[in-house]
C-alpha positions as CSV (number, residue, x, y, z in Angstrom):
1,X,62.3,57.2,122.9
2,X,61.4,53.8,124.8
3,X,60.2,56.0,127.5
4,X,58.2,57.7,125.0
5,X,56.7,54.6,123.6
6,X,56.2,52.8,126.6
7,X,53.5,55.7,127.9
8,X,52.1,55.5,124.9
9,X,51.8,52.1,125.3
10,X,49.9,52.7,129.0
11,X,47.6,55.8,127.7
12,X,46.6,53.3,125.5
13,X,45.4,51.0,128.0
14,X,44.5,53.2,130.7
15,X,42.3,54.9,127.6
16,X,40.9,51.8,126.5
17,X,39.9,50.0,129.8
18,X,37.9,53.1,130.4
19,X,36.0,53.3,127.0
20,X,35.6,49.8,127.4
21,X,33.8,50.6,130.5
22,X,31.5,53.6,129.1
23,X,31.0,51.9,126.1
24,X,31.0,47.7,126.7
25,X,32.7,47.9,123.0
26,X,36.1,46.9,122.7
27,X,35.8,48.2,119.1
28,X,34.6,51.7,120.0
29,X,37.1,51.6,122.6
30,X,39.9,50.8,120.8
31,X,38.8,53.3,117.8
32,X,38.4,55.7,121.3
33,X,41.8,55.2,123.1
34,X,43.7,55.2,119.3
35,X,41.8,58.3,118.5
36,X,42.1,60.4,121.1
37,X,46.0,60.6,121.2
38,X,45.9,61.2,117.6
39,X,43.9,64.5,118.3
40,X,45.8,65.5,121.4
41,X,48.8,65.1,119.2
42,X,46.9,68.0,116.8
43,X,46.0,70.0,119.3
44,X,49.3,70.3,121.3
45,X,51.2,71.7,117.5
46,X,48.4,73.9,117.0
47,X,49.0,75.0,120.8
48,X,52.6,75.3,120.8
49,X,52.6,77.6,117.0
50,X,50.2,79.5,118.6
51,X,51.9,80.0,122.0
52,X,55.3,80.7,119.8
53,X,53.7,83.6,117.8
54,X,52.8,85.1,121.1
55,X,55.6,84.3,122.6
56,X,57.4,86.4,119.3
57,X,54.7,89.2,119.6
58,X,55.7,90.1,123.4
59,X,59.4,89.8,123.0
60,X,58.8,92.4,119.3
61,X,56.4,94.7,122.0
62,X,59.7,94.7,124.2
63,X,62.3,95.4,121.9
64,X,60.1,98.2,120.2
65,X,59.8,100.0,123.3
């Protein structure tokens, strides 16, 4: 878990140095590097149900046969 939270801790920076650079806002690139985590984070459970039920579907195609 302190693994876990210490790259957190460094995406964060890594995310907001860059923003900071695209942007010259530390505000948009703190709302930036906070927000695009969050929607990884989304993305990756929608990813991984949706890798599951296929994962399901081939092994039901298998066992039918």
């Amino acid at each position: 878990m302190v693994k876990t939270g210490s790259y957190y801790l460094l995406h964060i920076g890594v995310a907001s140095m860059v923003a900071y650079t695209v942007t010259g806002s530390w505000i948009q690139a703190l709302t930036l590097s906070l927000l695009e985590p969050t929607v990884q984070m989304v993305f990756f459970y929608l990813h991984e149900k949706l890798w599951e039920r296929r994962t399901q579907r081939r092994q039901q195609t298998v066992s039918a046969a």
